[in-house]
C-alpha positions as CSV (number, residue, x, y, z in Angstrom):
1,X,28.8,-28.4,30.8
2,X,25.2,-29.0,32.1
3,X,26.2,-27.8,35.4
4,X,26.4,-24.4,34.5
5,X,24.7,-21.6,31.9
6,X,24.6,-22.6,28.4
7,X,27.1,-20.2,26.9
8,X,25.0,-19.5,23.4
9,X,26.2,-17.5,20.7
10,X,23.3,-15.2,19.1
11,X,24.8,-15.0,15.5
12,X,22.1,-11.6,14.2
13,X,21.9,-9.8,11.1
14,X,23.7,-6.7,10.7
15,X,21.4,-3.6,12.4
16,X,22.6,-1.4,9.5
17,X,21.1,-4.4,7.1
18,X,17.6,-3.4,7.8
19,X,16.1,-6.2,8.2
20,X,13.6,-5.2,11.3
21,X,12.4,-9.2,11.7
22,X,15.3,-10.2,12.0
23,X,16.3,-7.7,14.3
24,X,13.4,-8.2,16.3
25,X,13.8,-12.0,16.4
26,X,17.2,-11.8,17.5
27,X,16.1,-9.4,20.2
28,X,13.8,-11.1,21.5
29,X,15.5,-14.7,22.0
30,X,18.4,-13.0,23.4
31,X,16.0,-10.9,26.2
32,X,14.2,-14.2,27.1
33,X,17.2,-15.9,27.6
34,X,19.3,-13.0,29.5
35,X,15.7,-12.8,31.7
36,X,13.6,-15.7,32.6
37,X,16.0,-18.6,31.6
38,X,18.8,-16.6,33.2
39,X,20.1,-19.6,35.1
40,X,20.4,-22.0,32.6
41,X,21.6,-19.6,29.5
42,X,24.5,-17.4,28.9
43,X,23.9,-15.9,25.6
44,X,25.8,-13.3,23.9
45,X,24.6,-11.1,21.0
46,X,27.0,-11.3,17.8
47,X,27.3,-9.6,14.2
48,X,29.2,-7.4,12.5
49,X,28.9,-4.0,10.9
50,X,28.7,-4.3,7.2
51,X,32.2,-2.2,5.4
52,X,31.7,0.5,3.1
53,X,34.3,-0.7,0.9
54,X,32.3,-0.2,-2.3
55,X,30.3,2.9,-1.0
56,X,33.9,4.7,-0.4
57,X,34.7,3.7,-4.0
58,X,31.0,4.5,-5.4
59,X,30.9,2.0,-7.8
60,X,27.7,1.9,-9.3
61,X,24.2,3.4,-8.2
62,X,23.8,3.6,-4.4
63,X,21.7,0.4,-4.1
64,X,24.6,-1.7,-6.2
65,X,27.1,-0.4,-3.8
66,X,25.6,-1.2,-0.3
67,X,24.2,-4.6,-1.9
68,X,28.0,-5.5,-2.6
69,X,28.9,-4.4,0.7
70,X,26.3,-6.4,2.8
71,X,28.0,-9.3,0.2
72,X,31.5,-8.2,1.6
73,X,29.5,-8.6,4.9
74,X,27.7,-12.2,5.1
75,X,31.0,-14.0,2.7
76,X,34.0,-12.3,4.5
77,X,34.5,-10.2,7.3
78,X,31.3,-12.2,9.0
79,X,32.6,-15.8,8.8
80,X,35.9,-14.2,9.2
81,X,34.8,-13.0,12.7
82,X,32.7,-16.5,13.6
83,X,35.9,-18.1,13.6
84,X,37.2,-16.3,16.1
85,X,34.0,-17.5,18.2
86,X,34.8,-20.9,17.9
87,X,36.3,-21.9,21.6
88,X,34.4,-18.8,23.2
89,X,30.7,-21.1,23.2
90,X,29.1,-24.0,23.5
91,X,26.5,-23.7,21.0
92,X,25.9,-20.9,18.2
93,X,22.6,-20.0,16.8
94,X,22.2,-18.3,13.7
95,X,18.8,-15.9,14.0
96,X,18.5,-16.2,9.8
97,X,18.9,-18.8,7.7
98,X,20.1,-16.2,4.9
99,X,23.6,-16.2,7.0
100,X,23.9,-20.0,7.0
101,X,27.4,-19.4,5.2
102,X,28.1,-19.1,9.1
103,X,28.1,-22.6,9.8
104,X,31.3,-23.2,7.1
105,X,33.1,-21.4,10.1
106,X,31.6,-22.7,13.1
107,X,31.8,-26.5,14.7
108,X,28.9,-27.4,12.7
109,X,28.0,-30.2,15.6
110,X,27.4,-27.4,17.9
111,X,25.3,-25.2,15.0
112,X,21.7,-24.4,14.9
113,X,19.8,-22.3,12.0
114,X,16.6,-21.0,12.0
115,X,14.7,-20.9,8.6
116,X,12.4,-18.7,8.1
117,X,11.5,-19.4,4.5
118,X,13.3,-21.0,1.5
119,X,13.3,-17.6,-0.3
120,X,16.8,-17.6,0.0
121,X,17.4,-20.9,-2.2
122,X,14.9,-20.5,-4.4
123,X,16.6,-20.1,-7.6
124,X,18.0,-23.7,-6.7
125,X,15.0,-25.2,-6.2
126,X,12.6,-23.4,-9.0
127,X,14.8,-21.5,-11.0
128,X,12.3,-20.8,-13.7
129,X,10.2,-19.0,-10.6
130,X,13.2,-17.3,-10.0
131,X,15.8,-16.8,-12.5
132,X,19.3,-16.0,-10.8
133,X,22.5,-15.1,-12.9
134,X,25.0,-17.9,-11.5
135,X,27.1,-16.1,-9.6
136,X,24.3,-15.4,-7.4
137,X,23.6,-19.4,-7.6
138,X,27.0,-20.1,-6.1
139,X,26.3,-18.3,-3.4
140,X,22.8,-19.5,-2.6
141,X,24.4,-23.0,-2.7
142,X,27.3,-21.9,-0.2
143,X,24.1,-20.4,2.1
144,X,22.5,-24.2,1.9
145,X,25.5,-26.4,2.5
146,X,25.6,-24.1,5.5
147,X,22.3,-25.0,6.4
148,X,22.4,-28.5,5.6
149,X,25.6,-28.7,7.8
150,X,23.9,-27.5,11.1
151,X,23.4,-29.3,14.1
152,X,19.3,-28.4,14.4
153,X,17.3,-26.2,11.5
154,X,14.6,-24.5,13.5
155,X,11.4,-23.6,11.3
156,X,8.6,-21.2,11.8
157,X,5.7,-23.0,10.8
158,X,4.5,-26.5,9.6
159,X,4.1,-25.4,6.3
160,X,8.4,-24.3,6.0
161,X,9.2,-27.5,7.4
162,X,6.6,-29.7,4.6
163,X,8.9,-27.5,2.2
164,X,11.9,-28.6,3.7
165,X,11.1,-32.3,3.4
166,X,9.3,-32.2,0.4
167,X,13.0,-30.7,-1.0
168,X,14.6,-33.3,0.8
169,X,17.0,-30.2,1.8
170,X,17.3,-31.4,5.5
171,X,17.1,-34.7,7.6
172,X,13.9,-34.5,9.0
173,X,15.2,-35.6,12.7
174,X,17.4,-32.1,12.7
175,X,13.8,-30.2,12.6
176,X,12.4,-28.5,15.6
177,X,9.5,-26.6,15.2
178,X,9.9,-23.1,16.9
179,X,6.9,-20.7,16.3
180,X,7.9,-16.6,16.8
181,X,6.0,-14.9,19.4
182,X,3.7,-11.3,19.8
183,X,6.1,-8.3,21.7
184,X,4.6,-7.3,24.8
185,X,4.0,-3.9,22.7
186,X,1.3,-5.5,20.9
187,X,-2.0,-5.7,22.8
188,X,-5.7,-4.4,22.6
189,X,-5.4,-1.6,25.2
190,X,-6.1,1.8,24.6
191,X,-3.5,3.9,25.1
192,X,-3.5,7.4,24.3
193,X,0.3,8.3,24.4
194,X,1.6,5.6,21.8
195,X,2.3,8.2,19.3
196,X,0.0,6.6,16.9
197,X,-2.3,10.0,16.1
198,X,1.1,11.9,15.6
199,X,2.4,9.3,13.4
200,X,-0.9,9.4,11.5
201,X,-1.7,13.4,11.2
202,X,-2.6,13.8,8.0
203,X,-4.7,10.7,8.0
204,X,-7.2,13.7,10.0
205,X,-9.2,10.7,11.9
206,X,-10.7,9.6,8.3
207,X,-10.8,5.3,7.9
208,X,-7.7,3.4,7.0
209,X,-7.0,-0.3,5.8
210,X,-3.5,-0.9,6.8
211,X,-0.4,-2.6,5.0
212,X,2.9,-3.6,7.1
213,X,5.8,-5.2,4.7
214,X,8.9,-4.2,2.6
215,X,8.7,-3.9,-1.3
216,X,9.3,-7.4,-2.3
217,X,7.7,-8.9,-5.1
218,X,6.2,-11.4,-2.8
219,X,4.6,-8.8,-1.0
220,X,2.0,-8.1,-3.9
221,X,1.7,-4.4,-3.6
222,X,0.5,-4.3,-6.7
223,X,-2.3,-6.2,-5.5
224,X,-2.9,-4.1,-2.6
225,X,-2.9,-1.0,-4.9
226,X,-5.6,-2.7,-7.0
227,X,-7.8,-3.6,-4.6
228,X,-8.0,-0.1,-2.9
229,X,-8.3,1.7,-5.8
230,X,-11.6,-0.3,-6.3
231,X,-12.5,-0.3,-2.6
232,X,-12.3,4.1,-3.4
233,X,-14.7,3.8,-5.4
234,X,-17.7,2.4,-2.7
235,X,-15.8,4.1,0.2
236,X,-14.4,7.6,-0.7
237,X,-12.8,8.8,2.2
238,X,-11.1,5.7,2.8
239,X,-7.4,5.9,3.1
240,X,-4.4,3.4,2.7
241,X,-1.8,3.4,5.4
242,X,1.7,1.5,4.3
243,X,4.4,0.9,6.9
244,X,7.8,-0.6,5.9
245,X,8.8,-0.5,2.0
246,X,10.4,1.7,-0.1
247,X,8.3,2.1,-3.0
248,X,10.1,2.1,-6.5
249,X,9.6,3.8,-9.3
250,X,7.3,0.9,-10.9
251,X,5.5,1.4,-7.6
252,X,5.3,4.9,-8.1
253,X,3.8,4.9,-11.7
254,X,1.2,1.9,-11.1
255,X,0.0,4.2,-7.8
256,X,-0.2,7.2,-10.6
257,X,-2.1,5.3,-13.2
258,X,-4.9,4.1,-10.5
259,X,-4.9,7.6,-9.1
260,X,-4.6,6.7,-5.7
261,X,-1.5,9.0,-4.6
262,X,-3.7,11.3,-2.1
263,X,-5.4,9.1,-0.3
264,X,-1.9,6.9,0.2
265,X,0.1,7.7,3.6
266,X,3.6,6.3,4.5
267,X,4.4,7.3,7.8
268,X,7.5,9.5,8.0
269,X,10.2,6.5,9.6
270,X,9.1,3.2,7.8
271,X,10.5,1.5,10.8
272,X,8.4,3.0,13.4
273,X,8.3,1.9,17.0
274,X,6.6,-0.8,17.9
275,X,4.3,0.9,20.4
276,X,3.6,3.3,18.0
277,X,2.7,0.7,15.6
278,X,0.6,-1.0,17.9
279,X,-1.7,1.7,18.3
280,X,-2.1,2.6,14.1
281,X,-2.6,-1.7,14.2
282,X,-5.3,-0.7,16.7
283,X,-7.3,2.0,14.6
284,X,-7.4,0.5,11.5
285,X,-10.2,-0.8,9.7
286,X,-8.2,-3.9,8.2
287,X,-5.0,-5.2,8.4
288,X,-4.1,-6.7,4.7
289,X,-1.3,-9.2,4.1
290,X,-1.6,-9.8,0.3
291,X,1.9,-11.1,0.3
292,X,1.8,-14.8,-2.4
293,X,4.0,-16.5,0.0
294,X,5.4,-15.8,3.6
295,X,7.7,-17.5,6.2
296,X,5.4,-16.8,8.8
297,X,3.8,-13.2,8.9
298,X,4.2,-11.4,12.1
299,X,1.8,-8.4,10.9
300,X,-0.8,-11.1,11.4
301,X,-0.5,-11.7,14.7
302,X,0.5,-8.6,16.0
303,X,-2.8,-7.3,14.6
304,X,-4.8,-9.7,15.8
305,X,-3.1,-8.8,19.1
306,X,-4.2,-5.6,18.9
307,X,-7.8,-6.3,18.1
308,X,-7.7,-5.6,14.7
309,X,-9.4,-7.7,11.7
310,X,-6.8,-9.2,9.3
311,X,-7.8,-9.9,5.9
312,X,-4.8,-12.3,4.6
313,X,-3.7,-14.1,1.2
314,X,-5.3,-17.8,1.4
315,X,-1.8,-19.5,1.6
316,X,-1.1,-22.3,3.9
317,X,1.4,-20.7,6.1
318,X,-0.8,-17.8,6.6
319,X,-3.8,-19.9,6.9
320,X,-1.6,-21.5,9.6
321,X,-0.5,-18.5,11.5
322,X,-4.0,-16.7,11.7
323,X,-6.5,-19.8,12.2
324,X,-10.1,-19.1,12.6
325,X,-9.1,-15.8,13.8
326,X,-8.4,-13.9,9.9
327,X,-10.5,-13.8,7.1
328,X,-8.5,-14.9,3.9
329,X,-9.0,-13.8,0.2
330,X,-7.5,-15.5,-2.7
331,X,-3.8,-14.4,-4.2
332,X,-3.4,-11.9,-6.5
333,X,-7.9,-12.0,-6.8
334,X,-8.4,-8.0,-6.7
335,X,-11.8,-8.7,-7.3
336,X,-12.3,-11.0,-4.8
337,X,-10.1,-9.1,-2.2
338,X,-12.2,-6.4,-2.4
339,X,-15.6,-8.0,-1.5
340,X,-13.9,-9.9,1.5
341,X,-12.9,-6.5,2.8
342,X,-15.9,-4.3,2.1
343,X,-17.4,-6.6,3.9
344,X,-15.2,-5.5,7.0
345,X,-16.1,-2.0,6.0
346,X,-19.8,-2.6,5.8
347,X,-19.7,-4.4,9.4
348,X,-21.9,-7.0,8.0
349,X,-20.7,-9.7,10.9
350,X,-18.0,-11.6,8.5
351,X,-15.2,-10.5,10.8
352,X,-13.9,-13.1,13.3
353,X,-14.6,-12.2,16.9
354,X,-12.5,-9.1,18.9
355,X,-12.0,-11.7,21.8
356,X,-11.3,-14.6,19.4
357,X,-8.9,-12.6,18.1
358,X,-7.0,-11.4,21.0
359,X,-6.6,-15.0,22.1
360,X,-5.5,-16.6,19.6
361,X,-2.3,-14.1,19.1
362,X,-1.9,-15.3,22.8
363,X,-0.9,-18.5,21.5
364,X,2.4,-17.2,19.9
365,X,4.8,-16.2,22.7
366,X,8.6,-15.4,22.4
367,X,9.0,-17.1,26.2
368,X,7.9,-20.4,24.5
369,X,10.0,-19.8,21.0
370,X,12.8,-19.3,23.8
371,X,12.3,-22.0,25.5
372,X,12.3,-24.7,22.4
373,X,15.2,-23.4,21.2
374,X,17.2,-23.6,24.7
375,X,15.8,-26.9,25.0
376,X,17.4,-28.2,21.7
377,X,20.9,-27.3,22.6
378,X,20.7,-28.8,25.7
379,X,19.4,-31.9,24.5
380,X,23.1,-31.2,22.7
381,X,24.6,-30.7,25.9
């Protein structure tokens, strides 16, 4: 086996999921590996497209139907398929710990996960955080024995794997530390045909802060309204930029109560493309990441790889991620939020260096999170 490529199984999310990380991790590993470790990986890119068995039937509301359809998805027709893999590889690597089911079908010896978070098996391990009917239980605990079963558990940050100890959920000698990495289309350059002023029109040049994250809870939008809303108040022609989350109708109503509606802009695509987001990163006056807990937190350092100030949630993963290079504010403090930032607005010198900035984001490379990863299966091998 070690005389020749690594034949490596990329076990992705389903693109019609959504789920643009995990999209973009999956890219990434699997370009690294097809390019600069060319001689010592083969990898091939797997998933599967989710049915629309329940969407055909329209059972329920629309979101009911495709949520039992990505279930159909991850529980049968994807392990179904991994099976098939199991002679066709030497190793398998599952890009998101949420399709750890996967490893029930795999040779588990021969198995790698990477975990992102433990948001996935958190109504195991605090369920009065997060209450769970027990059907959805059952399969959280299906997700973990898949987990627990692998090979190597790849984490993003120290603060996942404390988590994973402190949980006793994985033997600590099966954890490899694998940061993610800053795309190529993130950097501090000017460039005047990333699509950035299109995508931002009626923004009309006025000052932004900038928000990049889906609707979950943990995301603390409600925050994020809050805080602006006050910041309006000092700075009246400032504008909110959010990229990436489907606001509800809670969403909707807590935006009309704080009167913020005009002077909020969702870009037309809430999946933009990364060049494109690169440049809005660039002409912002703030990134914010008011999320209360986080995996990791690409929008960090892609920002900072732009140049851009981050103002982030004082959390220890994010505190992790972003260094010396953010400025933090407490969770869920409006109050305090908005003194942290004005500050950025006023330009009275709190804001971490442009060059310390744009060095540290250096730090995180998808060549290196590559190159741990391969490492671990050979050491397999």
């Amino acid at each position: 086996m070690m005389n020749r490529p690594l034949r490596i199984a990329v076990l992705r999310d389903p693109v019609d999921e959504g789920w643009k990380a995990m999209d973009l991790v999956g890219e990434m590993l699997t370009d690294q590996w097809k390019g600069a470790f060319a001689d010592e990986v083969s990898p091939t890119s797997v998933d599967v497209e989710i049915p629309r068995l329940a969407r055909r039937l329209r059972l329920g509301d629309e979101r009911a139907r495709f949520n039992a359809d990505r279930l159909a998805a991850r529980f049968l027709r994807y392990p179904a398929h991994a099976l098939g893999l199991r002679g066709k590889h030497d190793f398998f690597h599952v890009v998101d710990h949420s399709y750890a089911q996967l490893v029930c079908a795999l040779p588990s010896a021969r198995t790698g996960v990477y975990c992102h978070d433990l948001d996935a098996f958190r109504s195991l391990l605090d369920p009065n955080r997060d209450p769970r009917p027990a059907w959805f239980r059952t399969l959280a605990r299906i997700v973990l024995r898949g987990m627990q079963s692998a090979a190597i558990v790849f984490h993003n940050t120290l603060a996942v794997r404390r988590e994973i100890e402190r949980h006793q959920l994985v033997d600590p000698g099966r954890l490899v530390h694998a940061p993610l990495g800053v795309s190529s289309d993130f950097d501090a350059a000017v460039d005047d045909d990333d699509g950035a002023v299109e995508a931002l029109g009626p923004i009309a040049g006025r000052p932004f802060l900038l928000h990049v994250g889906s609707n979950l809870p943990r995301k603390r939008l409600d925050v994020l309204f809050e805080l602006f809303a006050r910041l309006r108040v000092r700075h009246p022609d400032l504008r909110l930029v959010q990229n990436g989350a489907e606001l509800t109708a809670s969403h909707r109503a807590h935006i009309d109560r704080l009167a913020i509606g005009g002077a909020l802009f969702q870009p037309a695509s809430r999946h933009i493309e990364r060049r494109t987001l690169a440049g809005i990163y660039r002409r912002a006056a703030a990134v914010l990441v008011t999320s209360d807990a986080e995996g990791f937190g690409l929008p960090v350092i892609e920002a900072l790889a732009c140049g851009a100030v981050v103002v982030a949630s004082d959390i220890p993963v994010l505190r992790e991620v972003g260094g010396e290079a953010a400025l933090y504010a407490p969770v869920g403090d409006a109050a305090a939020w908005v003194g942290v930032v004005d500050g950025v607005l006023g330009g009275d010198g709190v804001s971490p260096p442009r060059e310390l900035r744009i060095a540290h984001a250096a730090r995180y490379r998808w060549r290196e999170h590559a190159r741990v990863i391969l490492d671990a299966y050979r050491s397999l091998a």
